[in-house]
C-alpha positions as CSV (number, residue, x, y, z in Angstrom):
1,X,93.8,-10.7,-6.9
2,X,97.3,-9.6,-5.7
3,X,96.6,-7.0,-3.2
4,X,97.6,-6.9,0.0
5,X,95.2,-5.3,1.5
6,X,94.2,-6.5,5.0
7,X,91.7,-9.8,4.6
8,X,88.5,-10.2,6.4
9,X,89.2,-11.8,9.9
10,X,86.5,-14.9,9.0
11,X,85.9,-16.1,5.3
12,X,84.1,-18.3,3.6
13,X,84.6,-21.0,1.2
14,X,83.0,-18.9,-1.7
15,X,85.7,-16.4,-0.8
16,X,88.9,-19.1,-0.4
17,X,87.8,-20.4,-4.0
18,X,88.5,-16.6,-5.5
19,X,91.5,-16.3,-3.9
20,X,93.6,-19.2,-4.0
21,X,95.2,-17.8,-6.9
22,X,96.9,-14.8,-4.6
23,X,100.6,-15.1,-4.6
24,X,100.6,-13.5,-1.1
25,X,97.6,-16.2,-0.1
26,X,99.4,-18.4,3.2
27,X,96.8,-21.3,2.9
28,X,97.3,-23.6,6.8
29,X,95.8,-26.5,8.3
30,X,95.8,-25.9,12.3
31,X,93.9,-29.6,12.6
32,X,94.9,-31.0,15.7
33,X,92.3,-34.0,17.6
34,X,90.2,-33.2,19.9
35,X,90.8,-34.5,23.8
36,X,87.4,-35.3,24.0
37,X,87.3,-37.6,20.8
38,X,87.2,-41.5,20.7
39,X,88.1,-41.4,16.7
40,X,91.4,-42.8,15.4
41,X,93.9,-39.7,15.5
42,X,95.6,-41.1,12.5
43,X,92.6,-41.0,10.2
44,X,93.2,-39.6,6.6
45,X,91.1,-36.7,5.4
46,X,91.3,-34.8,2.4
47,X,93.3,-31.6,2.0
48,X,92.9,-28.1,0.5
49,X,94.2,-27.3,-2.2
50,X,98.4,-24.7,-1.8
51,X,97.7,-26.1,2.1
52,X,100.7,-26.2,4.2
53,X,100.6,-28.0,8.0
54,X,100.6,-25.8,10.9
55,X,101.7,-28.0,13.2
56,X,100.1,-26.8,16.7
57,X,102.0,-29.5,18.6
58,X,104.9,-29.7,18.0
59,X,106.0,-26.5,16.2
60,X,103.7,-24.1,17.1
61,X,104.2,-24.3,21.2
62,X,106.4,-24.4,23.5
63,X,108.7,-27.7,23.9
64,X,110.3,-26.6,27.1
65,X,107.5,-26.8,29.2
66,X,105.5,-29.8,30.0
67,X,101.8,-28.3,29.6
68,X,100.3,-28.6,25.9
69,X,99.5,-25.7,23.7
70,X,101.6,-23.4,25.6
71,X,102.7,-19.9,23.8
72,X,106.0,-20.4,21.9
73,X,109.1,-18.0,22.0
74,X,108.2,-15.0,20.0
75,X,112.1,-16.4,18.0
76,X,110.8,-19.6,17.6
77,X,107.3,-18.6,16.4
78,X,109.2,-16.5,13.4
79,X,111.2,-18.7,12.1
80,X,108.9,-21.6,11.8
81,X,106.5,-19.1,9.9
82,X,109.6,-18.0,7.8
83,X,110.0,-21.6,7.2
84,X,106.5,-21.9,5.6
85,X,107.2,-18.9,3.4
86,X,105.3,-16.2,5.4
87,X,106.1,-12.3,5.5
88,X,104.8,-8.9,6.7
89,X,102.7,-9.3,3.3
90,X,100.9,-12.3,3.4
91,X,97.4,-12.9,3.9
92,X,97.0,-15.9,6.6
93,X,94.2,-18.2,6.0
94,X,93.6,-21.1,8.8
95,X,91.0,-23.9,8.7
96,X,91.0,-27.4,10.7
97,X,89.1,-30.4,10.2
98,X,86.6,-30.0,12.4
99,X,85.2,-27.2,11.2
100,X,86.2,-24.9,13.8
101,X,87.8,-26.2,16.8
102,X,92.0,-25.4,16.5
103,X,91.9,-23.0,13.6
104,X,91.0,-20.0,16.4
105,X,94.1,-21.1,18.3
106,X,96.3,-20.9,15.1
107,X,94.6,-17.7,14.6
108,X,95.6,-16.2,18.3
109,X,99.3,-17.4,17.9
110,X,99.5,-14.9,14.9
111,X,97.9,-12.3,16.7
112,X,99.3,-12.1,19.8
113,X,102.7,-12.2,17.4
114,X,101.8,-8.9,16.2
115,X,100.4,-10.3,12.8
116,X,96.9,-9.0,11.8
117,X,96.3,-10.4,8.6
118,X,94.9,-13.8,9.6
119,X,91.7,-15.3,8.8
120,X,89.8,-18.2,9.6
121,X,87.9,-20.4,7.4
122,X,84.3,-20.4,8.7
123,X,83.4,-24.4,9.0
124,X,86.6,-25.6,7.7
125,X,87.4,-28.6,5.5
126,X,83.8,-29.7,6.1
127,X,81.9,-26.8,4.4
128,X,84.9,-27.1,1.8
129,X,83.9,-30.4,1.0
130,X,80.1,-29.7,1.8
131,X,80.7,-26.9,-1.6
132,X,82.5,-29.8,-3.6
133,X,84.9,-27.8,-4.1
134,X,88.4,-29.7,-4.7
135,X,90.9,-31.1,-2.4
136,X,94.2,-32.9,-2.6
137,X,95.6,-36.1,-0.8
138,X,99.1,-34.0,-0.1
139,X,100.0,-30.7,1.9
140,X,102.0,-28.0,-0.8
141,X,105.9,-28.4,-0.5
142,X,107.2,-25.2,0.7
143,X,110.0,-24.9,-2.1
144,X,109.1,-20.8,-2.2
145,X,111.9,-18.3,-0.5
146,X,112.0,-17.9,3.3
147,X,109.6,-15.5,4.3
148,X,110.8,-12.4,6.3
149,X,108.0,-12.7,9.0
150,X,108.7,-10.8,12.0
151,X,107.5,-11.3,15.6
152,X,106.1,-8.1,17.4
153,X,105.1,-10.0,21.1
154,X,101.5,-8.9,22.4
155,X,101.9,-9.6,26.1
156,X,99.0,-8.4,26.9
157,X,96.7,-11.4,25.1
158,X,98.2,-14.1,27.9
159,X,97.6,-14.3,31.1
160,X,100.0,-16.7,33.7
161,X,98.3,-18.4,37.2
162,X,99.0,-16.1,39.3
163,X,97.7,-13.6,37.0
164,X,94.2,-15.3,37.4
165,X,94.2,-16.4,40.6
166,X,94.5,-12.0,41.2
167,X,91.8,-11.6,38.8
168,X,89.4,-14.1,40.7
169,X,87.7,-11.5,43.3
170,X,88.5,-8.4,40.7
171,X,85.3,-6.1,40.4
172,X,86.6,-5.7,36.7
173,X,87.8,-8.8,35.4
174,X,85.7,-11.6,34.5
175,X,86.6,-15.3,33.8
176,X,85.2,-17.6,31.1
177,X,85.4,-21.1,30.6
178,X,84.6,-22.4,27.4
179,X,84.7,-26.1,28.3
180,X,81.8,-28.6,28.5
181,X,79.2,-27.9,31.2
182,X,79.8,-31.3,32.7
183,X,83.6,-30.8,32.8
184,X,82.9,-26.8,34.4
185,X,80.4,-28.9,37.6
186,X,82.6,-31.2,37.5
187,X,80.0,-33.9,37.0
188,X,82.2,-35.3,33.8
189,X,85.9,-36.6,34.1
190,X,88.3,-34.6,32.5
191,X,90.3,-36.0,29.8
192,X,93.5,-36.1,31.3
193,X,93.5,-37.9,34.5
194,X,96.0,-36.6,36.7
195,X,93.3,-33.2,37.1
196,X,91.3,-32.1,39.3
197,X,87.2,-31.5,38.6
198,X,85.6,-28.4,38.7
199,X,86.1,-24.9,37.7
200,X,87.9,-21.4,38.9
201,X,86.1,-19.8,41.3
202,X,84.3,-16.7,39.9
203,X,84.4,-17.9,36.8
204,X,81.3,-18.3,34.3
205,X,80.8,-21.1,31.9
206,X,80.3,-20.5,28.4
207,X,81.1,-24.1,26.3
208,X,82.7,-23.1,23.0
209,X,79.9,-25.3,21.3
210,X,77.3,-22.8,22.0
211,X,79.1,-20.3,19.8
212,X,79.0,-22.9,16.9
213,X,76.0,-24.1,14.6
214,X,76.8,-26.9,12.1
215,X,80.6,-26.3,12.1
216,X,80.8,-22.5,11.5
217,X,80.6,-19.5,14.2
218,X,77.2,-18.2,14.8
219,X,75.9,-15.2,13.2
220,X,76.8,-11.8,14.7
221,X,73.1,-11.4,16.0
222,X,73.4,-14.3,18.3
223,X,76.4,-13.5,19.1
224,X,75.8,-10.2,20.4
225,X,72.7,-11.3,22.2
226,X,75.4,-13.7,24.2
227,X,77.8,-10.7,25.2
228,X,74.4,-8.2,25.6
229,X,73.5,-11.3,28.9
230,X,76.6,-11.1,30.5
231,X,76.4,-7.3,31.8
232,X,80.3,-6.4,30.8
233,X,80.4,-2.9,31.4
234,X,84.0,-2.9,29.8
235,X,85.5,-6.0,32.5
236,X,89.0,-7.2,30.7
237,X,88.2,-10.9,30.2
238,X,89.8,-13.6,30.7
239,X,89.2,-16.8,28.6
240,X,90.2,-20.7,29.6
241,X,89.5,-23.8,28.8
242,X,91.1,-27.1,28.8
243,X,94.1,-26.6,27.5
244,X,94.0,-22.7,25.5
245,X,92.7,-24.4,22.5
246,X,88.9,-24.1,23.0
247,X,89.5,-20.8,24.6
248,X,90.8,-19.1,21.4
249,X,87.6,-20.1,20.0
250,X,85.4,-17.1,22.5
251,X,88.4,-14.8,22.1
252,X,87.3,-14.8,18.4
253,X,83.8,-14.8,18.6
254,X,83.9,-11.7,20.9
255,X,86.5,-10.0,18.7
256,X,84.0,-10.2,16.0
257,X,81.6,-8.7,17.9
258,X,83.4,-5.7,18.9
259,X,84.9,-7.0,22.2
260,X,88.7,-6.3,22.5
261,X,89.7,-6.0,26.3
262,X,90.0,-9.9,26.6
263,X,93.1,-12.5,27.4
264,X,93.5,-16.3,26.9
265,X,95.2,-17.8,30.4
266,X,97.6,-20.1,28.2
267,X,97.8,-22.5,30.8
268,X,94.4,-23.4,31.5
269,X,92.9,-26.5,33.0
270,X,95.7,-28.2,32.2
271,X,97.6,-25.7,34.7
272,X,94.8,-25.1,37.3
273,X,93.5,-28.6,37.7
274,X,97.0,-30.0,39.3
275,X,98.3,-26.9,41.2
276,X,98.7,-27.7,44.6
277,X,97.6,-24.1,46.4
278,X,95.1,-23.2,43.2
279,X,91.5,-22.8,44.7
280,X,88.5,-24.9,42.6
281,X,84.6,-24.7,43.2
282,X,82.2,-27.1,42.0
């Protein structure tokens, strides 16, 4: 199975296990832990089989700025792909150990790069292991040539502060949190301690769990009848979270469902929750 035809956007295990065998397959693990996690970081887990790390922290983001997760330089986005052997012809699979929890933001990085053909693996290394299929205790050497991946910048998939702090009052812009309820009220502490509780005012609160069911995304059905409840009427959206992870994860899930005219606001929480001059509601 050599072609390079355009991949589906979310696969399955059934469909990973017939295609390993691709030479234009990019196999990555986007695992990073979760904030909200008490579990050892270091824990070992087992690894798919061709996968290379795609290491969200400290490749894949920005190192000159001091939030997390932040959007890296379109320059040093490509050559970091180059590096693991990725061109304008591979196909881009990502999965995480959660199931799906970083994969989407893996996934967001290549499209707002200019790179469509990216999927996600629907549940991750657990439904991997859940099939029995086989795993490995090591990621794949890259020892292939340097891909010739090129960078085309989407700016229009990021949003800045003052970008949302605009958007807050704008009869066609809605905001969407995707963290926990608790953490959205403000009625549970945020895991990083130097922020502020509560939310952006305007915004609505969908948590990224509610899109999930055992791991995987929700079927389209149920996500539809989300979007169908929120009255869109075409709004551009604009999706936060803590930190731009969890935020990828409703950019997704509306993509699949049709639902393009949406942004991630890279800084996030993170950003909002210890601006000075940045209005919160509880």
């Amino acid at each position: 199975m050599s072609s390079t035809q355009n991949i589906p956007e979310l696969v399955d295990d059934v469909w990973l296990s017939q295609h390993l065998d691709d030479p234009h397959l990019i196999l990555l693990d986007a695992s990073i832990k979760n904030v909200m996690d008490q579990e050892n970081s270091n824990k070992n887990y087992a690894i798919l089989p061709k996968a290379q790390f795609f290491d969200l922290k400290k490749v894949f983001s920005d190192q000159s700025v001091s939030l997390p997760n932040m959007v890296p330089l379109p320059r040093n986005f490509e050559k970091a792909c180059r590096a693991l052997g990725i061109s304008k012809s591979s196909k881009v699979v990502i999965y995480d150990t959660k199931g799906i929890y970083s994969s989407p933001r893996a996934w967001f990085l290549f499209k707002i790069m200019g790179f469509d053909n990216v999927a996600i693996l629907d549940g991750g290394l657990p439904a991997w292991l859940q099939a029995g299929r086989r795993t490995t205790n090591q990621y794949q050497i890259t020892n292939k040539e340097q891909g010739s991946f090129k960078a085309r910048f989407r700016p229009e998939l990021v949003v800045n502060a003052e970008e949302v702090l605009n958007a807050i009052n704008g009869p066609h812009k809605l905001i969407i949190d995707a963290r926990s309820h608790g953490r959205f009220t403000g009625t549970e502490p945020e895991p990083r301690a130097d922020l502020k509780a509560g939310h952006i005012p305007g915004s609505i609160n969908i948590p990224y769990t509610e899109l999930l069911k055992n791991g995987k995304f929700i079927d389209q059905v149920s996500l539809k009848s989300v979007l169908n409840t929120l009255n869109l009427n075409n709004k551009h959206l604009i999706f936060t979270c803590g930190s731009g992870i969890t935020a990828c994860i409703l950019k997704f899930a509306f993509e699949q469902s049709g639902y393009q005219n949406a942004s991630v606001y890279d800084g996030s929480w993170t950003e909002w929750g210890q601006l000075s001059n940045a209005p919160i509601a509880l």
